[in-house]
C-alpha positions, -999 to 999 in steps of 0.1 A, spaced: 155 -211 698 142 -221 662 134 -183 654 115 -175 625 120 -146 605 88 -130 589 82 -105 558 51 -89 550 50 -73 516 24 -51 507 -9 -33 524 -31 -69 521 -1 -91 536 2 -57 562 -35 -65 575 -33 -105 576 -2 -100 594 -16 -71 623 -41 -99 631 -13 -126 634 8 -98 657 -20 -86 682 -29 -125 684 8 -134 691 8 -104 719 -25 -125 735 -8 -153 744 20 -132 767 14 -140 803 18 -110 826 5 -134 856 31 -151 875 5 -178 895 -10 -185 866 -1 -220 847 34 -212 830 23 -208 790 32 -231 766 44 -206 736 79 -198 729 77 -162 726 111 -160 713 105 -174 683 87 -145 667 99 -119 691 131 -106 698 142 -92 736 160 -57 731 167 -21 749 151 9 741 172 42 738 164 48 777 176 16 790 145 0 789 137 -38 778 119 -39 743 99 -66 729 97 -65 694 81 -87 667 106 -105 640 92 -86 612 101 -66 582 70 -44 573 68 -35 532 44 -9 518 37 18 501 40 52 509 10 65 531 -1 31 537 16 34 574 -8 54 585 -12 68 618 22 44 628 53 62 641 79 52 622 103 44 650 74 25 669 66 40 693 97 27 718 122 48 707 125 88 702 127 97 666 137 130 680 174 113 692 173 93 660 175 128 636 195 141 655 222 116 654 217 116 618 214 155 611 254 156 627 261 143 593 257 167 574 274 206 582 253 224 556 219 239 558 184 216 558 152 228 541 124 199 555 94 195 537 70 170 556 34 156 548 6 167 570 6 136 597 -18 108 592 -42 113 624 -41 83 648 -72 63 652 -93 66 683 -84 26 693 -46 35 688 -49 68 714 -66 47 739 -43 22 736 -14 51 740 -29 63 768 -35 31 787 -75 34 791 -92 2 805 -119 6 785 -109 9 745 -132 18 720 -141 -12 691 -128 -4 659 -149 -6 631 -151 -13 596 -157 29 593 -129 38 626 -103 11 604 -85 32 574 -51 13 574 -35 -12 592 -25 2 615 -55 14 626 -59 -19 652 -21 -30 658 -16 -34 698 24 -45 690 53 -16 692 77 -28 663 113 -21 660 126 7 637 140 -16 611 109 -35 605 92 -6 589 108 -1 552 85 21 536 84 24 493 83 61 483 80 52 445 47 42 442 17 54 463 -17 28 467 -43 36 445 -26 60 421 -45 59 385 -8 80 372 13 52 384 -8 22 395 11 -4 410 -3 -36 393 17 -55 370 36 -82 378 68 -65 360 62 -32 379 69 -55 410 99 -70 396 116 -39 389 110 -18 420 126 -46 437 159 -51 409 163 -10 414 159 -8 450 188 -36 452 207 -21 431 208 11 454 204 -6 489 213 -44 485 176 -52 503 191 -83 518 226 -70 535 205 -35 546 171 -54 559 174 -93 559 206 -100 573 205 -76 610 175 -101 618 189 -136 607 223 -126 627 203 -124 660 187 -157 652 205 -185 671 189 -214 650 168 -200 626 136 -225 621 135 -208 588 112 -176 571 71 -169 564 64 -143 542 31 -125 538 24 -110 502 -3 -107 474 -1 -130 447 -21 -109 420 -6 -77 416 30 -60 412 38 -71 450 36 -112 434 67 -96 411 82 -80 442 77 -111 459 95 -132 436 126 -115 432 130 -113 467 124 -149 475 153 -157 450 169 -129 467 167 -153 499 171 -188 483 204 -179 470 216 -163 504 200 -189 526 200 -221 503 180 -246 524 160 -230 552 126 -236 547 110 -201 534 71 -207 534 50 -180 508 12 -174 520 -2 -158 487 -31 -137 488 -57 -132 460 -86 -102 461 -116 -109 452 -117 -92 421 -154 -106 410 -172 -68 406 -140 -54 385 -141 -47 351 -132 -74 328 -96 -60 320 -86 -57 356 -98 -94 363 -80 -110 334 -44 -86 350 -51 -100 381 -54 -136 369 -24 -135 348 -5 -122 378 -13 -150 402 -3 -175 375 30 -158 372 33 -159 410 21 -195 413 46 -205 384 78 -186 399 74 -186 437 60 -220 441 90 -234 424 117 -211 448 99 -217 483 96 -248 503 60 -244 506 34 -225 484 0 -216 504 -30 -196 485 -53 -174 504 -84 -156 495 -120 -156 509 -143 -180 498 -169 -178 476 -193 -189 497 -190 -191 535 -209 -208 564 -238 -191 579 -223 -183 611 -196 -162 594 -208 -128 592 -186 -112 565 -180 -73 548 -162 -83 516 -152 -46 512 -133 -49 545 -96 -57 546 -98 -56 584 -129 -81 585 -116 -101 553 -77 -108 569 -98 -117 601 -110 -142 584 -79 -153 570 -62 -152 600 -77 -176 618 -69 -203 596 -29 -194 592 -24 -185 630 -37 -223 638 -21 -243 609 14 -225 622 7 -228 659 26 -257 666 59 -242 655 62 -220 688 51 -244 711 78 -245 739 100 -279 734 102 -284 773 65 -290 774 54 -305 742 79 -312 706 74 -287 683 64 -290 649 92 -268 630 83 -254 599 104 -282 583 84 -309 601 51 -297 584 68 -295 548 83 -327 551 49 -342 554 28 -324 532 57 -324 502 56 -360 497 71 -361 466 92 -335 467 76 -313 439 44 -309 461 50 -275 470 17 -258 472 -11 -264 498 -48 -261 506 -60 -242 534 -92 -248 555 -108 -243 585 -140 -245 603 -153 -230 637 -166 -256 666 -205 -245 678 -197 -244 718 -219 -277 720 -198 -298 702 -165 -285 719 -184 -299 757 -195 -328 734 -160 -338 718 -133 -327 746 -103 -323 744 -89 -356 734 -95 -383 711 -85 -415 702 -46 -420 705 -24 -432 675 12 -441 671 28 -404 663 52 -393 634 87 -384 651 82 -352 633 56 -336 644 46 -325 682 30 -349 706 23 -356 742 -3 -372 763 -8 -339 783 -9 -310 753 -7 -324 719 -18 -359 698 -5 -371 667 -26 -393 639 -13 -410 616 -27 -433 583 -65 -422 594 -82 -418 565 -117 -410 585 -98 -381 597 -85 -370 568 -121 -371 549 -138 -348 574 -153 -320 554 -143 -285 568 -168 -255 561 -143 -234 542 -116 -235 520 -92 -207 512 -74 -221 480 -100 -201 460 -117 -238 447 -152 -215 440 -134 -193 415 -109 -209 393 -106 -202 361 -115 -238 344 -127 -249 309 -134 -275 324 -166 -294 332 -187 -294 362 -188 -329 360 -148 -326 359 -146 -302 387 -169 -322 414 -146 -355 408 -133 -370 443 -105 -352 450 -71 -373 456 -53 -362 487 -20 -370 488 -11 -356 522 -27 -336 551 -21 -321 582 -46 -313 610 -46 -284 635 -73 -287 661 -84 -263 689 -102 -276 720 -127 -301 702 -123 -329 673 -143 -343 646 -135 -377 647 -159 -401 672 -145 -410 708 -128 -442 711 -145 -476 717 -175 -460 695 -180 -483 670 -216 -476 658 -206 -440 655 -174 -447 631 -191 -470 612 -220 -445 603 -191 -420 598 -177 -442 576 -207 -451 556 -216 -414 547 -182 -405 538 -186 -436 511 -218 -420 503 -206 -384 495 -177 -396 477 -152 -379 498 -113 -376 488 -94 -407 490 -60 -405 508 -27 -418 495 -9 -423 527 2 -394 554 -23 -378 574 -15 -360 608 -35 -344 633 -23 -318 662 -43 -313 691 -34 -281 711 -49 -263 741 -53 -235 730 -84 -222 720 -84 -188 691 -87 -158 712 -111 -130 700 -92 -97 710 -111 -62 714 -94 -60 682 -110 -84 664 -142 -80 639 -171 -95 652 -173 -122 620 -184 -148 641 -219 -160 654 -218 -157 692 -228 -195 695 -196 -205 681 -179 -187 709 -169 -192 742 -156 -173 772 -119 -184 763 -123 -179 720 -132 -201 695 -126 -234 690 -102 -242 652 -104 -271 629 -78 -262 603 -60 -279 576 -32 -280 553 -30 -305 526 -14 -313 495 -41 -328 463 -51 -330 433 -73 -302 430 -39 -278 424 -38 -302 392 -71 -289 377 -61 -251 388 -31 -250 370 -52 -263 341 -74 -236 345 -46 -212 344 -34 -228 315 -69 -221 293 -69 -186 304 -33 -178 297 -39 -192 263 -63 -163 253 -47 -136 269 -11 -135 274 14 -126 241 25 -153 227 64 -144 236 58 -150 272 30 -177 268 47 -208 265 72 -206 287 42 -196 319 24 -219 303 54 -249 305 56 -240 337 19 -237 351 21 -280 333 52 -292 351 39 -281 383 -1 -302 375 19 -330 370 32 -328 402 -6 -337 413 -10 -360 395 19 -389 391 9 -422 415 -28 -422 405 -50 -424 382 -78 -398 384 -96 -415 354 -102 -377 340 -106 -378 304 -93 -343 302 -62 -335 282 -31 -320 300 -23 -299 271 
């Protein structure tokens, strides 16, 4: 069934993932004379019973966080009775209990109508939205939800920040549990044909340490199945000077370790500027992994498409393209959001190329592109590699040089960029103003991925985008992955900062390794930059 396993570490990768959940629970047909759907549910689900017999639908997930972070969540789900559950495990034990409990987190006002199976369910807000939680319209099972009792979020007596903090939480809480054998191995034994692992965790703080200690956790267990790391980074701009140059350090210790252990390395953080018909709290986790969401549900929808209808692009199929070197491991994200007008003028479908074997096509759902550098040139409106904020010595002049792409893929939802076929005048002007803006030249593979399927905005859902963007079906995606040498001049940047502030026992060896991984980027061109690697 090409199942994919997913782990969300920390209260960040716990709100990008409850977007990526409720979404996932959209696309379940409860019709049966509707048009038969298209997504293989089993992928990310898994079928099950609950304690009274009845079938369960659960997500593949293991849920990390902190303690309190759950909030208003029942620990076993809400499927099962925690009551039968205690009292299995209170036989036991002969002696006497003495139970001292926390006063319960109260449910939100979404969650109770939800419960309670009201038609009409009130919209949660930025103010009605304390956790996570808060918005989930999944039930999971009772082994996805492993919840940390040594640390607590926010605690000035024990903050949990550093990068090291991470990595020993997770070395102790192996030692007493073996994490894998106790929470990773239940779920890959159900897994016929396991299309490999995402994992959901923040890059700039202890959970990056966390993070890597557990992927090499999984690399050594599971050797080659593709494990794919979507890092997220705060935005840290208001914070004192201390705390950004922490949270810096920390992402170039993730960047340097992780990117090197996973198959492929994807940063994720909101833009520094942002189109006008995005409509954005930056204080809001909820509205913020919205955002994000978008981008990662698109760029991954193709590896649950059924593989009677269309061929799926496995997780492996996408790496396989953007790694073209083999060392290429970590990838720019972007998207942009179709105005409605543009979806009626565009369609559905565009000009047909011969497809890569790898990657999904069909003439009915899905179109592969291949070698079209007009494609591949099309400027998105945002990027979530964090290009507006790197850390860079570097000139200005430096920083605006064309980019090099050296691979790309291209996800796109009910409209397309490029012009229609037999349009010559129309490519030619295209043509002309990408010359003009000197837009990134490509190096050779470049794929798109049509799908009918357009974003869904659920009750949910923040209301981030304009209206006119919108439709009575959702909104129409333009993402991208790609792989170029803009990841060179970051791990520069890195490189200049970690210079000034990290101790000089741990500096060269982060520092070695933040320069192995630019010249990745950079071998089979010449970018003509007169800047020194060192």
């Amino acid at each position: 069934m090409h199942e994919i396993l997913t782990l969300q570490l920390g209260h960040r990768a716990n709100y990008l993932a409850t977007h990526f959940w409720n979404t996932q629970e959209s696309y379940f047909d409860y019709d049966a004379t509707s048009a038969r759907s298209t997504i293989d549910h089993d992928v990310h689900f898994r079928a099950g019973q609950g304690p009274s017999g009845g079938d369960t639908y659960t997500p593949r997930t293991l849920i990390y966080d902190l303690k309190g972070e759950f909030g208003g969540l029942r620990k076993w789900g809400g499927l099962y009775n925690q009551g039968d559950v205690e009292g299995d495990m209170n036989n036991l034990w002969d002696g006497s209990l003495v139970r001292r409990q926390d006063a319960p987190i109260r449910q939100s006002e979404y969650q109770r109508a939800l419960d309670e199976g009201l038609e009409t369910l009130p919209k949660p807000n930025t103010q009605t939205v304390r956790f996570w939680s808060d918005f989930t319209r999944v039930f999971y099972h009772p082994r996805s939800i492993v919840q940390i009792n040594d640390y607590e979020l926010g605690s000035t007596i024990l903050p949990f920040e550093k990068w090291g903090s991470g990595e020993e939480l997770f070395s102790t809480l192996d030692k007493d549990h073996d994490l894998l054998d106790r929470d990773v191995r239940p779920w890959a034994e159900e897994c016929d044909q396991m299309q490999g692992m995402q994992i959901f965790g923040s890059a700039d703080d202890a959970w990056g340490g966390f993070a890597s200690k557990y992927v090499e956790s999984l690399k050594d267990e599971y050797g080659r199945i593709p494990l794919w790391f979507w890092a997220l980074e705060g935005d840290d701009t208001k914070s004192q000077r201390a705390r950004r140059v922490l949270r810096t350090v920390n992402t170039a210790q993730s960047l340097q370790t992780i990117s090197t252990l996973t198959s492929m390395y994807i940063p994720l953080a909101v833009p520094s500027f942002l189109p006008s018909y995005i409509q954005l709290d930056r204080t809001s986790q909820w509205q913020a992994s919205g955002l994000l969401s978008m981008a990662v549900e698109s760029m991954t929808l193709p590896t649950r498409q059924k593989s009677d209808r269309v061929k799926r692009g496995l997780l492996s199929d996408l790496e396989a393209v953007l790694n073209t070197k083999g060392n290429q491991r970590i990838a720019e994200l972007q998207c942009s959001v179709a105005e409605e007008s543009t979806q009626r003028r565009n369609g559905d479908m565009g000009p047909k190329a011969v497809g890569d074997s790898r990657l999904p096509g069909s003439d009915e759902q899905e179109v592969v592109y291949e070698d079209e550098v007009e494609k591949a040139n099309s400027k998105l409106d945002m990027s979530f590699s964090t290009r507006e904020t790197w850390p860079t010595a570097l000139s200005l002049r430096q920083w605006e040089k064309a980019n090099h792409v050296f691979a790309k893929v291209e996800s796109v939802r009910r409209w397309r960029l490029i012009a229609a076929e037999g349009d010559e005048e129309e490519e030619a002007s295209s043509r002309k103003r990408q010359g003009q803006a000197s837009l990134p030249t490509v190096e050779k593979h470049v794929h798109g991925i049509s799908l009918d399927y357009s974003y869904p905005f659920l009750d949910s859902f923040p209301e981030i985008v304009c209206r006119s963007r919108l439709t009575a079906k959702g909104a129409a995606i333009h993402g991208s992955l790609s792989t170029t040498s803009e990841i060179s001049k970051r791990m520069k940047g890195f490189q200049e900062i970690i210079s000034r502030t990290v101790d000089v026992a741990d500096r060269e060896a982060l520092s070695n390794g933040l320069g192995e991984i630019a010249e990745a980027y950079e071998e089979g061109w010449d970018s003509g930059s007169d800047v020194d690697s060192d």
